[in-house]
SELUM-56576 format. One record per residue: x negated, y, z of N, C-alpha, C, O in turn; residue number from 1. Coordinates in steps of 0.001 Angstrom, whole numbers. Layout:
       npx       npy       npz      capx      capy      capz       cpx       cpy       cpz       opx       opy       opz    nr
         X         Y         Z         X         Y         Z         X         Y         Z         X         Y         Z   NUM
...
! end
This chain:
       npx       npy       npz      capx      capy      capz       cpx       cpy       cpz       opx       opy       opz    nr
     -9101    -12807    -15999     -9027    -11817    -14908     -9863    -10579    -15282    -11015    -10761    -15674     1
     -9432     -9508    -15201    -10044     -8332    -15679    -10998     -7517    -14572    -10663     -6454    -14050     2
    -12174     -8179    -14334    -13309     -7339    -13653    -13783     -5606    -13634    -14590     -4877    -13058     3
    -12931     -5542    -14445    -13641     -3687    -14933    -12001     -3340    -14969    -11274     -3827    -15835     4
    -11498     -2427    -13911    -10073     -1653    -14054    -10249        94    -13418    -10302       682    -12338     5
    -10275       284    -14355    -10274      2038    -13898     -8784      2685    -13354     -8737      3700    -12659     6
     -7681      1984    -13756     -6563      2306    -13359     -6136      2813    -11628     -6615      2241    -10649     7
     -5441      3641    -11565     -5152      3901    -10373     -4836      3254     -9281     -4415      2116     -9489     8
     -4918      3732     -7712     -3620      2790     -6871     -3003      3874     -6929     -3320      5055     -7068     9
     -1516      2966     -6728      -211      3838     -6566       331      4458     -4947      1181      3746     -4412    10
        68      5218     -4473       743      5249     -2579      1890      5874     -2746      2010      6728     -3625    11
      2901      5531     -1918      4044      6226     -1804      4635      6086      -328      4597      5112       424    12
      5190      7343      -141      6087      7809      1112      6907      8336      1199      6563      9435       764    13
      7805      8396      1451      8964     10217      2212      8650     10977      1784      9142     11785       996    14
      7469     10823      2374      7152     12209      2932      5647     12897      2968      5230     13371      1911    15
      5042     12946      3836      3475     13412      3721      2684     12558      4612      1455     12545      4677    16
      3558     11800      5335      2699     11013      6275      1416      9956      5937       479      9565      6634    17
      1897      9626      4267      1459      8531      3821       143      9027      3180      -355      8249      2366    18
      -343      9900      3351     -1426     10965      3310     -2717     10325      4485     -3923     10347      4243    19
     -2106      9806      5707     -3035      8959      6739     -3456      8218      5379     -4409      8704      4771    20
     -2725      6903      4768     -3366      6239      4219     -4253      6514      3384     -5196      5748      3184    21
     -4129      7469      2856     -4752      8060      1350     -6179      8228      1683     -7198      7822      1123    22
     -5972      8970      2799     -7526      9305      3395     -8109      7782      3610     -9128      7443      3009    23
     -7491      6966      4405     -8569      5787      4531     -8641      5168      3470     -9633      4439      3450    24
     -7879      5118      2343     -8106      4530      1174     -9282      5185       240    -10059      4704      -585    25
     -9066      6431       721    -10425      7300       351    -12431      6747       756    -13351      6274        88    26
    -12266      7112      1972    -13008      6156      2932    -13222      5044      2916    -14402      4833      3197    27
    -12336      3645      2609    -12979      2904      2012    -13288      2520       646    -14175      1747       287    28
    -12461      3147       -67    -12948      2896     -1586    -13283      3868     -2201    -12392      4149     -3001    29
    -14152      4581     -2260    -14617      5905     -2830    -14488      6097     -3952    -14379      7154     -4573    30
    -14497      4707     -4388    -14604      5156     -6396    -12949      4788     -6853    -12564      4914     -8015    31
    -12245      4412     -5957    -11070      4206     -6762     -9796      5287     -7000     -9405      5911     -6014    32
     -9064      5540     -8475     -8383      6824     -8767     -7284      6791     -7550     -7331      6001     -6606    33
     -6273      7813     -7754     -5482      7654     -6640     -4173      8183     -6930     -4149      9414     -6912    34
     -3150      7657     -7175     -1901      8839     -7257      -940      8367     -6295      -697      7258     -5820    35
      -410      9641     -6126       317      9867     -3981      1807     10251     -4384      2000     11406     -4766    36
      2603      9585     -4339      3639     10581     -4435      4835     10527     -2774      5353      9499     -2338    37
      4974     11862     -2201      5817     11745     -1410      7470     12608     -1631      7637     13706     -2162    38
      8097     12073     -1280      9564     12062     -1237      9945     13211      -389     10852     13032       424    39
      9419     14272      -462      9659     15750       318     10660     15978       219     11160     16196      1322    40
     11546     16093      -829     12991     17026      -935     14084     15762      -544     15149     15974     -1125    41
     14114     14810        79     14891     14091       661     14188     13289      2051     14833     12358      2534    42
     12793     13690      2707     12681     13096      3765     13654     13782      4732     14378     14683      4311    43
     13688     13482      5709     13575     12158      6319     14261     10850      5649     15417     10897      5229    44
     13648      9948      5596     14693      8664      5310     15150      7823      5972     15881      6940      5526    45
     14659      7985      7673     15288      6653      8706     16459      7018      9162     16896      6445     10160    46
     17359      8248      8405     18537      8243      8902     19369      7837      7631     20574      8085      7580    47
     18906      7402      6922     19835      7099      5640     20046      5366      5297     19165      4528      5489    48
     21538      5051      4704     21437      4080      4524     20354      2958      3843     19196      3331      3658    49
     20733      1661      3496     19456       838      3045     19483      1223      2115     18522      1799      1605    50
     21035       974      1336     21322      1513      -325     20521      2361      -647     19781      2067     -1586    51
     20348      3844        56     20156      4798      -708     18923      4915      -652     18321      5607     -1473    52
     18312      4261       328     17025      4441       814     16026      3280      -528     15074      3622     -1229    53
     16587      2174      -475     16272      1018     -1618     16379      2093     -3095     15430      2278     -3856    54
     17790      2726     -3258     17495      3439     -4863     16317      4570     -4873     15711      4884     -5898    55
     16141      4993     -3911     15046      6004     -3707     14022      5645     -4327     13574      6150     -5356    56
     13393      4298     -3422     12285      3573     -3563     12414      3291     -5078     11433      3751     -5662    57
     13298      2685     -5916     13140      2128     -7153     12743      3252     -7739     11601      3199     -8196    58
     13443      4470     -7903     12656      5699     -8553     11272      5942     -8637     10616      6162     -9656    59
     10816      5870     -7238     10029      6369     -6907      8826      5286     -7843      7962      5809     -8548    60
      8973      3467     -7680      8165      3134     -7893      8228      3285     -9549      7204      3683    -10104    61
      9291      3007    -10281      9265      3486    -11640      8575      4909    -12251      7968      4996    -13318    62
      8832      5992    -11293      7717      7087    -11615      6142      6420    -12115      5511      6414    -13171    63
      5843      5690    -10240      4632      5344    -10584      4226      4518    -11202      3166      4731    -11788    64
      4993      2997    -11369      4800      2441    -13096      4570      3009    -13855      3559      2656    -14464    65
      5301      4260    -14368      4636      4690    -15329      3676      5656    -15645      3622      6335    -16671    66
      2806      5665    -14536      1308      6358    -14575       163      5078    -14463      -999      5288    -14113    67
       870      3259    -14940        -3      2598    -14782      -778      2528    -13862     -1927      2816    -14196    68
      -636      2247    -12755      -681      2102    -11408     -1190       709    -11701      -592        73    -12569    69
     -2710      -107    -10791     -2787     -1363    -11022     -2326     -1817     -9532     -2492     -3031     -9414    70
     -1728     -1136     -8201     -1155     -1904     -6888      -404      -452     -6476      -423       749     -6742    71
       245     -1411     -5662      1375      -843     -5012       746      -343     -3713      -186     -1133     -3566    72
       709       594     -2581      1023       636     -1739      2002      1358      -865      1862      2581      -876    73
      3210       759        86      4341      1441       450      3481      1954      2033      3374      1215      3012    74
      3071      3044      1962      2837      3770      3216      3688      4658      3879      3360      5744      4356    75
      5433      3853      3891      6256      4573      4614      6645      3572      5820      6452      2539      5178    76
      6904      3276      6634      6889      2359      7868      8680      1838      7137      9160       754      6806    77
      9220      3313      7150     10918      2855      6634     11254      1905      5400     12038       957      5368    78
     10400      2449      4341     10783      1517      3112      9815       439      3541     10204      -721      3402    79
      9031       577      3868      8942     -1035      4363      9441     -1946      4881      9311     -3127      4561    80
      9990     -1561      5634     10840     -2279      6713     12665     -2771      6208     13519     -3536      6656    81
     12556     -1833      5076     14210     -2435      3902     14258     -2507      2793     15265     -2609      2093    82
     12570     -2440      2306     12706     -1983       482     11663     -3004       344     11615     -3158      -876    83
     11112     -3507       677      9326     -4090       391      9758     -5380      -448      8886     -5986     -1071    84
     11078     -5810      -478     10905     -7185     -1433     11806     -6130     -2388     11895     -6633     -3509    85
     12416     -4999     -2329     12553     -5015     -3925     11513     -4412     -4745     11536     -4534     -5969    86
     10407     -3627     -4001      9182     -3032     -4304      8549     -4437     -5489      8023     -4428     -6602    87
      8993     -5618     -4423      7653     -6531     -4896      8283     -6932     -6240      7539     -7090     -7208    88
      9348     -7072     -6333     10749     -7572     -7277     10447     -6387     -8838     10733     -6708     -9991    89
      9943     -5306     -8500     10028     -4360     -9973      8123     -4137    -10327      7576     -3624    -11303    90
      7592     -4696     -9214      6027     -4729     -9226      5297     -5086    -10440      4228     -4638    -10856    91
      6431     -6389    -11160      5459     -6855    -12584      4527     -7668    -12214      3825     -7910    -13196    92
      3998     -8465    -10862      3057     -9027    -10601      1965     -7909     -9907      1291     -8256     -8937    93
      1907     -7224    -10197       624     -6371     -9682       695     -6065     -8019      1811     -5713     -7637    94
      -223     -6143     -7114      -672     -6235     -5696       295     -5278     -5059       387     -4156     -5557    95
       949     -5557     -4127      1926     -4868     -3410      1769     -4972     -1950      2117     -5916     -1242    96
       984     -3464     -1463       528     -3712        65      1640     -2716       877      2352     -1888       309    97
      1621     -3029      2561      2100     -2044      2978      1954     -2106      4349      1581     -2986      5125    98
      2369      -872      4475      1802      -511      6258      2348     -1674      7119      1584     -2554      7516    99
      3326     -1678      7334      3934     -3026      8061      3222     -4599      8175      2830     -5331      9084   100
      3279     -4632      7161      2481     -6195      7087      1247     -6213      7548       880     -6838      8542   101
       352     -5314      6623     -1433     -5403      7537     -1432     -4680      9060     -2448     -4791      9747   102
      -275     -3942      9566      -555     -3518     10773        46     -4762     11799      -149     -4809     13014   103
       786     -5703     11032      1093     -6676     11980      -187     -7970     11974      -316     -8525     13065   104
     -1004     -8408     10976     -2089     -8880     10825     -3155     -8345     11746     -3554     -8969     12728   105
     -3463     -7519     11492     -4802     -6422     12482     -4239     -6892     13983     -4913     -7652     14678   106
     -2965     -6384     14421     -2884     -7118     15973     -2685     -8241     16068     -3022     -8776     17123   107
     -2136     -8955     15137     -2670    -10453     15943     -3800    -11369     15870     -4080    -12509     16243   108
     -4349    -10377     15221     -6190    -10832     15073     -6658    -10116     16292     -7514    -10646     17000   109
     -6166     -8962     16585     -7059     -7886     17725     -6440     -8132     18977     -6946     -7346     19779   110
     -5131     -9227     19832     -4798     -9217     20666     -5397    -10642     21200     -5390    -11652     20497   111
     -5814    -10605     22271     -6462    -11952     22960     -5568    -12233     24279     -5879    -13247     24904   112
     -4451    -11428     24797     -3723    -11927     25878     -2294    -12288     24928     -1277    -12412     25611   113
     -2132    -12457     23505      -736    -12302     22745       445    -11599     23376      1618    -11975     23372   114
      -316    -10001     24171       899     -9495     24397       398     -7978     23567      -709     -7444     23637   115
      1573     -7532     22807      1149     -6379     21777      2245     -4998     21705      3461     -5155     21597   116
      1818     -4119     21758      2976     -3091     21673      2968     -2537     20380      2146     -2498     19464   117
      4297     -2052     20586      4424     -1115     18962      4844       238     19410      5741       541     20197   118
      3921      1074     18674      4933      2440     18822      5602      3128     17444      4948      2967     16413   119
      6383      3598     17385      6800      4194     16144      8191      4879     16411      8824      4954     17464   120
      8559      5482     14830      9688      5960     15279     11342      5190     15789     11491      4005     16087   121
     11921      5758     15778     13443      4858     16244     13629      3788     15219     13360      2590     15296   122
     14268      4640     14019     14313      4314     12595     12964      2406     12632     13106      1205     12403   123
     12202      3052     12930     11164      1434     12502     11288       636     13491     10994      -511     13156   124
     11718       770     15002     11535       -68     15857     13190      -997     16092     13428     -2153     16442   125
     14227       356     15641     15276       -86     15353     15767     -1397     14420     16727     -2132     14653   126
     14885     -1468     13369     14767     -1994     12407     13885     -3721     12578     13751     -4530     11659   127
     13467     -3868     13822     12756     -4560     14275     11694     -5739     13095     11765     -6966     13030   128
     10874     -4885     12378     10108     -5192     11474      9183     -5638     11934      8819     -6796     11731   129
      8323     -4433     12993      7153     -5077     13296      7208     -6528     14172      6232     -7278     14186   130
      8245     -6784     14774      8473     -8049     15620      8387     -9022     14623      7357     -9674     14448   131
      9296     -9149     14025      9494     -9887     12849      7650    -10300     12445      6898    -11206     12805   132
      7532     -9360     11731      5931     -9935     10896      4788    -10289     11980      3768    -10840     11565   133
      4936     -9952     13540      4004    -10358     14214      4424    -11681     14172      3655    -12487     13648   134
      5562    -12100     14647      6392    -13455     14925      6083    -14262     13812      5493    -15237     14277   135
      6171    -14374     12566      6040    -14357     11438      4305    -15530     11345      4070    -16713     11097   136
      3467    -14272     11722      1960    -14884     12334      1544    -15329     13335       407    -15786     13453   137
      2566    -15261     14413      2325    -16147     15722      3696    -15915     16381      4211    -15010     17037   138
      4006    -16933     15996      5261    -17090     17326      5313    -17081     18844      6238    -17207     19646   139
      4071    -16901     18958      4012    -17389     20745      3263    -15755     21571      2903    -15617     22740   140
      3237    -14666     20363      3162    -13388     20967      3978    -13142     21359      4949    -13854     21101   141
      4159    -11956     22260      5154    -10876     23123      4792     -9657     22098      3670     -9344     21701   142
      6102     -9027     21764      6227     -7778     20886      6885     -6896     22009      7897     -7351     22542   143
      6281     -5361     22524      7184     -4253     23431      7228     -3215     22406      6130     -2710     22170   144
      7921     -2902     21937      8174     -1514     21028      8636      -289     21725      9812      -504     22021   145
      8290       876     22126      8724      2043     22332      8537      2642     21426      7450      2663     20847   146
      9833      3458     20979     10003      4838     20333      9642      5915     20693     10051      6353     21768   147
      8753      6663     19875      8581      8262     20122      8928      9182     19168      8232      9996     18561   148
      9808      9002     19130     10654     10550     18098      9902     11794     18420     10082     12630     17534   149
      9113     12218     19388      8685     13292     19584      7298     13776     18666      6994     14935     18381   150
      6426     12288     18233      5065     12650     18183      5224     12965     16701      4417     13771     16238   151
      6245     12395     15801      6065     13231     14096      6508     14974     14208      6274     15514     13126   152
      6966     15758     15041      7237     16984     14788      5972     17628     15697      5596     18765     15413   153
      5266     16828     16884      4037     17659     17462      3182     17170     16322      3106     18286     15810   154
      2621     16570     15673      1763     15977     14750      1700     17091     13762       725     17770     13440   155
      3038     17151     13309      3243     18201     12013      3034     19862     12675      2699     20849     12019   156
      3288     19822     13890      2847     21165     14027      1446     21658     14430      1220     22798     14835   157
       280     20423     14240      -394     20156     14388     -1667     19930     15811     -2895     19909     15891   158
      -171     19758     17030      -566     20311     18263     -1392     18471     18797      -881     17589     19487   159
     -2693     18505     18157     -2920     16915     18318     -3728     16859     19733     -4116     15907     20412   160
     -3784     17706     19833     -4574     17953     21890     -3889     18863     22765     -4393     19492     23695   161
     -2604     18875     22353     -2027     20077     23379     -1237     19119     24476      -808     17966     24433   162
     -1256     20160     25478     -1078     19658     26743       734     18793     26687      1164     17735     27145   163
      1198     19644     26079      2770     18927     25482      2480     17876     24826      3373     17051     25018   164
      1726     17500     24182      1870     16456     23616       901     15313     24374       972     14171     23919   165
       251     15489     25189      -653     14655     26199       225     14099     27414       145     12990     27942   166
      1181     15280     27753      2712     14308     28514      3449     13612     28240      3953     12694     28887   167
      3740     14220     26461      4445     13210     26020      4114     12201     25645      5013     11528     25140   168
      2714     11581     25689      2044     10657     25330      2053      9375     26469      2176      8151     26418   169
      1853     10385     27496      1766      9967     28475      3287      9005     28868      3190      7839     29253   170
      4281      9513     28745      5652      9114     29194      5714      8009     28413      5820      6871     28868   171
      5653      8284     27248      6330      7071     26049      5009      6070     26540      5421      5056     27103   172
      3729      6139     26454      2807      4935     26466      3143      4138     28309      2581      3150     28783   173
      4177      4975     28937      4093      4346     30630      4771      2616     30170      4322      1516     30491   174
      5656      2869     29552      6979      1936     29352      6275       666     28620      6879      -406     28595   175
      5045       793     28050      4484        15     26749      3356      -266     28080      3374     -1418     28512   176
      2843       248     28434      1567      -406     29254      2111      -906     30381      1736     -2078     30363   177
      2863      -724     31500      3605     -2078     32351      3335     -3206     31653      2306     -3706     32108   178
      3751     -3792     30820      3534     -4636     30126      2541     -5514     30092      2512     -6743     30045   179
      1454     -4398     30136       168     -5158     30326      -430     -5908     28648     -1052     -6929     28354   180
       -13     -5101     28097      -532     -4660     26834     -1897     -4550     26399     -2339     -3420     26604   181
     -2844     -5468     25782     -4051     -5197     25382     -4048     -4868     24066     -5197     -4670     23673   182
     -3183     -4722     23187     -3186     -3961     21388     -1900     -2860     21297      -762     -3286     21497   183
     -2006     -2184     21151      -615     -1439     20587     -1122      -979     19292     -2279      -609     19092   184
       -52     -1033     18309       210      -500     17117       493       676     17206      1330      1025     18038   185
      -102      1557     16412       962      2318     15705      1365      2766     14506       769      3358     13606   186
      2746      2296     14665      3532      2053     13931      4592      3366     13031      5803      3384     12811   187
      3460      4382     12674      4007      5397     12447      2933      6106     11376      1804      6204     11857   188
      3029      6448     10464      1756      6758      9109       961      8379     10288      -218      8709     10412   189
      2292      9036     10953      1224     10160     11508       644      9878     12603      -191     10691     13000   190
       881      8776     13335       174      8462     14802     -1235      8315     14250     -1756      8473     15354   191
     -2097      8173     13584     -3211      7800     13289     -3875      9652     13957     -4898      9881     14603   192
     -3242     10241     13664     -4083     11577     14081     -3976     11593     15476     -4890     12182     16053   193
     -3277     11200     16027     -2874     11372     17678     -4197     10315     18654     -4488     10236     19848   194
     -4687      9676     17447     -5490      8163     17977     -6875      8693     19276     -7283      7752     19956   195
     -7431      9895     19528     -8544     10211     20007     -7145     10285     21679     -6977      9580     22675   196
     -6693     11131     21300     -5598     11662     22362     -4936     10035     23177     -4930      9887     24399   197
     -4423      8957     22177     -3809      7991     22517     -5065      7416     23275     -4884      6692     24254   198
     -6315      7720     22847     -7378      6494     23390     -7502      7126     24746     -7631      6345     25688   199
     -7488      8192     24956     -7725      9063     26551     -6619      8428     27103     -6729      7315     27617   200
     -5794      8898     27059     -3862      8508     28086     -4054      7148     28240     -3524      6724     29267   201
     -4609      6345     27598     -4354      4614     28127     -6379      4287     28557     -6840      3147     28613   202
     -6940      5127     28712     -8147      5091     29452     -8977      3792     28480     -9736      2878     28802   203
     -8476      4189     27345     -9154      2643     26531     -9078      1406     26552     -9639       439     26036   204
     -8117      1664     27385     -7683       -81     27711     -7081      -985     27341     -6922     -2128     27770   205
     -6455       -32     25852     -5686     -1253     24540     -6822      -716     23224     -7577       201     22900   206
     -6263     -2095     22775     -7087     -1718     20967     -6009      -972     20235     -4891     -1457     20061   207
     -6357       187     19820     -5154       965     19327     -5170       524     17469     -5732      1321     16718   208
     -4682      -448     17018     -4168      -258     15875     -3898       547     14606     -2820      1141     14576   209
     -4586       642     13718     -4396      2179     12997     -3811      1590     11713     -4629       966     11037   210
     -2771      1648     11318     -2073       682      9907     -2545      1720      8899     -2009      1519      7810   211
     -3264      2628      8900     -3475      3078      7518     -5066      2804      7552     -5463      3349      6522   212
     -6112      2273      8170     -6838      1885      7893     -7055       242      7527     -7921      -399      6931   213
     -5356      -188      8453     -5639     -1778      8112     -5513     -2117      6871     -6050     -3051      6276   214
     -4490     -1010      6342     -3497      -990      5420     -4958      -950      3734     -4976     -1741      2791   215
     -5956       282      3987     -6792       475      3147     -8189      -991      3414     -9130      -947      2622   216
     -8199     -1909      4272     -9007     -2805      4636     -8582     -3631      3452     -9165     -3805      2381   217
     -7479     -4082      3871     -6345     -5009      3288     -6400     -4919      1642     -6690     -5868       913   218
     -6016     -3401      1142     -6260     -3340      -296     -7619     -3884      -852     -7781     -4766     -1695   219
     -8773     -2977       -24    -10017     -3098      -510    -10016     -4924     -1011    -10120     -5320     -2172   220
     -9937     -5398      -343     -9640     -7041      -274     -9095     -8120     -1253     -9505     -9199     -1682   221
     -7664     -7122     -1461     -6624     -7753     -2202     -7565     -7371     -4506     -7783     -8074     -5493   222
     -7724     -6006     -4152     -8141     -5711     -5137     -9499     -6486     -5416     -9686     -6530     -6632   223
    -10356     -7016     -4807    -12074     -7811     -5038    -11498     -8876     -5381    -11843     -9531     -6365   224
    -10424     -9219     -4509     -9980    -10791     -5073     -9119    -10984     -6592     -9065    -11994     -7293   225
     -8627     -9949     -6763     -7846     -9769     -8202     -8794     -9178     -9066     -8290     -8679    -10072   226
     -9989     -9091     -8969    -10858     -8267     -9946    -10314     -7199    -10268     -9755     -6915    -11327   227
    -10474     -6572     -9333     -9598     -4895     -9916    -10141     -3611     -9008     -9638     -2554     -8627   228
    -11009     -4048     -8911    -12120     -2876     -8421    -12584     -1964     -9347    -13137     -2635    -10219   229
    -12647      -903     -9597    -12999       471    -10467    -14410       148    -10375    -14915        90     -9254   230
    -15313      -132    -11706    -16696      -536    -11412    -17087       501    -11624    -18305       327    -11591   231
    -16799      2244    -11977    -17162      2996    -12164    -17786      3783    -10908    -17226      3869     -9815   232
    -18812      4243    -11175    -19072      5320    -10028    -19261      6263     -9867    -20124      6579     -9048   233
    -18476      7291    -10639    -17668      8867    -11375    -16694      9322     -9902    -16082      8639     -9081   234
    -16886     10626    -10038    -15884     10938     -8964    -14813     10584     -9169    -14675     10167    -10319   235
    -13775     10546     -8451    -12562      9750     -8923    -11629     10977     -8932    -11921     12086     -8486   236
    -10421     10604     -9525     -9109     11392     -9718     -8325     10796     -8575     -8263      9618     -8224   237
     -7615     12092     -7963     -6901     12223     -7254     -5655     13456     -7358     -5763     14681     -7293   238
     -4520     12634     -7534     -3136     13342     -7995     -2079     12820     -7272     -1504     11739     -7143   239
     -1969     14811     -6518      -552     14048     -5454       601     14668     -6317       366     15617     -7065   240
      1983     14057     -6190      3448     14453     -6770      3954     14332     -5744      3807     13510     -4839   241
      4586     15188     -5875      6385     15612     -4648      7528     15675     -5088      7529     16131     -6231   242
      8486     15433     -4717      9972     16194     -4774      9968     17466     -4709     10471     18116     -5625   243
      9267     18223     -3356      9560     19706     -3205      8605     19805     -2412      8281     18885     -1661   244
      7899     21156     -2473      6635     21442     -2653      7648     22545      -650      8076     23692      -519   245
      7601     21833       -47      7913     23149      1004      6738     24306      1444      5771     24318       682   246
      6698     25207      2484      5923     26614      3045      5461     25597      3787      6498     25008      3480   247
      4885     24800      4489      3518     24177      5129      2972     23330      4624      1816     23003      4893   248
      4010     22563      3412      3452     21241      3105      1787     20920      3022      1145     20169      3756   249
      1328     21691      1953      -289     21898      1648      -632     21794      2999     -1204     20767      3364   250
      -323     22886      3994     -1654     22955      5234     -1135     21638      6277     -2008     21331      7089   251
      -104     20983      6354      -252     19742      6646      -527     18698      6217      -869     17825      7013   252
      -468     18380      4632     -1124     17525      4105     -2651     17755      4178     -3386     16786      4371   253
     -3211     19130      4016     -4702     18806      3921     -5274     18482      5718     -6431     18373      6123   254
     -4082     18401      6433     -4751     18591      7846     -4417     16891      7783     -5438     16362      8223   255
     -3726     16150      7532     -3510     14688      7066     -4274     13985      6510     -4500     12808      6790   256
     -5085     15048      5089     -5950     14218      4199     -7303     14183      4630     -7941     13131      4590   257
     -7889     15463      5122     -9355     15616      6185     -9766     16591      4913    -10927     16980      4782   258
     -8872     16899      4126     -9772     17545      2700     -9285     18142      2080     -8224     17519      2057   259
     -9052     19361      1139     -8338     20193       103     -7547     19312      -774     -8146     18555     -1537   260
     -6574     19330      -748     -5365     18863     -1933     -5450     19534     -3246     -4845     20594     -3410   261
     -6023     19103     -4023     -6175     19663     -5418     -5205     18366     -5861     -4805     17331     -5328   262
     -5022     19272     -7589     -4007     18618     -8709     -2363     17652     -7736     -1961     16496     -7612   263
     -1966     18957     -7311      -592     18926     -6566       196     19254     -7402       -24     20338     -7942   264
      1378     18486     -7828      2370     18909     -8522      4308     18490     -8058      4675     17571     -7327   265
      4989     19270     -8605      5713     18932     -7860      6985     18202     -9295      6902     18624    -10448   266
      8108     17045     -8856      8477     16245    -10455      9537     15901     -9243      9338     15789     -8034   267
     10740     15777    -10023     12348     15288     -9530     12337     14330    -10727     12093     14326    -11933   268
     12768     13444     -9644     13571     12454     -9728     14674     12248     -9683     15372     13014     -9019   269
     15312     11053    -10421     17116     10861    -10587     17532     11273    -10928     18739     11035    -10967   270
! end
């Protein structure tokens, strides 16, 4: 088992969302390298078939194979939810984490009445993943999923305390708290910024779930147990790749990452 690995983790997304994770992967592992690549010039992907959505993913992870990547992580809620066993299938053995799975772990460790909500987009709830992997770890929970299609375009426009988006918070969380809900997920890589706002509208009265910190808990973990912790304690490298470099991308990714995006490049695929 190899105790000393300087090699990178690999993150991948769509899009820019998967940028939540990066940061907590930041945060908890300070010394470990990092390469990001998101799928800009073809997000969105929850309107596209599995096919195309699965060949995407294989690209994508073959890019990052070959920057020697020592783990996987899929920080897109979508390819998780239809790609994650062929992710694990071209992996080579090496650690394959993803938002889905540790955000369904974290609530059924964090729910004590086993009743749990999910929020996310259509695309993931449609897909009924998170039910699945809670069920998966306890059969005898209650899963309520509401969709909010609204909160990835206020997120991106970065309106994370505006009064529009505190109604709309408000509406979508009514349907999930009846319920009587003590955990909700969310089930969405940009809800993690909305989390101060989500904790006001439900008066604190659920454990709000954050899958890109469970998601970076989870690695920290997976990697101590595989001996593959970076024993170095050098600043680390950090390198994001895109499809297409759009006119906000940067000022929403760095409003995503908490920090300046240096060594951004942009590489096509297929």
């Amino acid at each position: 088992m190899n105790t000393m690995d300087c090699r990178p983790i690999g993150v991948f997304d769509s899009g820019v969302g998967g940028l939540t994770v990066v940061r907590a992967l930041m945060d908890r592992l300070p010394f470990e390298n990092i390469v990001y690549f998101g799928d800009t010039a073809r997000v969105p992907y929850g309107v596209k078939s599995v096919g195309t959505i699965e060949q995407f993913t294989q690209q994508i992870v073959e890019f990052l194979l070959k920057r020697e990547v020592k783990a996987l992580i899929i920080a897109c809620n979508t390819i998780a939810a239809v790609a994650a066993d062929r992710v694990r299938q071209m992996a080579g053995g090496i650690p394959v984490l993803d938002v889905i799975d540790a955000g369904a772990r974290a609530a059924v460790e964090a729910t004590r009445t086993g009743d749990i909500g999910v929020i996310a987009t259509s695309t993931t709830v449609n897909s009924n993943a998170y039910a699945r992997a809670i069920h998966q770890l306890d059969p005898h929970t209650r899963v309520y999923s509401q969709a909010c299609p609204l909160f990835v375009p206020l997120v991106e426009e970065g309106w994370l305390d505006h009064e529009v988006t505190r109604l709309t918070a408000l509406e979508y969380m009514k349907s999930v708290l009846v319920e009587q809900v003590d955990t909700v997920v969310l089930g969405c890589t940009h809800y993690p910024l909305l989390k101060p706002l989500l904790t006001d509208v439900t008066d604190g009265r659920v454990t709000l779930v954050d899958s890109a910190v469970t998601t970076a808990e989870a690695t920290a973990q997976r990697l101590a147990a595989a001996g593959l912790l970076n024993p170095s304690r050098s600043v680390p490298d950090y390198h994001f790749y895109v499809s297409d470099i759009p006119l906000r991308f940067q000022t929403i990714g760095e409003r995503f990452l908490g920090r300046s995006m240096r060594d951004l490049e942009m590489v096509k695929l297929g």
